[in-house]
Structures are given as structure tokens and as C-alpha cells.
N, C-alpha and C positions, 0 to 999 in steps of 0.2 A: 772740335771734338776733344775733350781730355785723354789724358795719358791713362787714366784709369776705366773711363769706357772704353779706349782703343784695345788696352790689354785685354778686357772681359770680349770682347768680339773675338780678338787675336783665339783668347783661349778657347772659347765657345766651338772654333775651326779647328780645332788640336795644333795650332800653330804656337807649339810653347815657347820656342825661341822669341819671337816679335811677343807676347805677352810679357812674359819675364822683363825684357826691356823697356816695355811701357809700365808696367807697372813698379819699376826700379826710377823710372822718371819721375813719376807719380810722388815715388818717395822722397826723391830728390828735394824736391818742388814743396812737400811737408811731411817732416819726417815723424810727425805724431799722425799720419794716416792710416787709422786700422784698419779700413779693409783692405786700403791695399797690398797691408803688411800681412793682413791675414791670407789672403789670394797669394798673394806671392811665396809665401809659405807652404800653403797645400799645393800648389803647383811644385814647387820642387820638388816634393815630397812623393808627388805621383809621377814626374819626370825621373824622380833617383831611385823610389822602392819597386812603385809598383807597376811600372812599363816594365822595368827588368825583372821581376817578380812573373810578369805573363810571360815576358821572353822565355825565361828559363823553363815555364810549365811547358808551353807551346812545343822546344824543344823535345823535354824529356815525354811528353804524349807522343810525339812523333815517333821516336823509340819505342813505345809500348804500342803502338799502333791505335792510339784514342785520336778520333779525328773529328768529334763535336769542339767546336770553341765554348760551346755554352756548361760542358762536362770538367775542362781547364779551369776557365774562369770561378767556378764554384768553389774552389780548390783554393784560392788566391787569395788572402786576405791580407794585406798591409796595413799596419795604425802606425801615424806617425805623431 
């Protein structure tokens, strides 16, 4: 199995850590790899903005007493 379907599996299970490293292998291995540069990009991107981005909503609904996730999440929008 490559480095670059292990990561897409990895990722697929929200296992960002084991993705990240496969796909950082991947690049290793050829560093003119776009998708794995593009994947590994958007994964960081959703690992830095926008986990933390629901973090902070989650919290702050909690506060207000909003307890839909699906009311949160509409609210959330990160471009990276």
C-alpha cells in the first residue's frame, strides 16, 4: 500500500496525525506530488482552522444554552 492511499484511509477515519505522516512520506518519496501536497494542505488547514473553529462554537453554544450540533456547525465557516 503507498504512503499516499495509507494517508487517504488514515484520513477518511479522522486519524489526522497517521495521515499527515503518510502523506508527508509520500512527499518525501516525490516532492512534485500534487495531491498529496494538496491533501496535506487541506488537512492542516481543517486540523488548525476549523476543529478549532467548532471547538470554540461548541463552547460558546454551551454558554448560551444552544445544544443542536447541527445549529453550531451552520455558523462555522473556515476558507483556507
Amino acid at each position: 500500500m503507498t504512503h499516499f492511499t495509507q494517508a487517504n484511509l488514515l484520513a477518511a477515519k479522522q486519524n489526522e496525525t497517521g495521515a499527515v505522516y503518510h502523506y508527508e512520506q509520500a512527499l518525501s518519496l516525490d516532492p512534485d506530488f500534487k495531491d498529496a501536497l494538496n491533501m496535506l494542505r487541506n488537512l492542516k488547514c481543517y486540523t488548525k482552522f476549523h476543529k478549532t473553529a467548532i471547538s470554540n462554537a461548541n463552547k460558546v453554544s454551551f454558554a448560551f444554552g444552544i445544544t443542536s450540533d447541527v445549529q453550531v456547525r451552520t455558523h462555522v465557516t473556515v476558507w483556507c
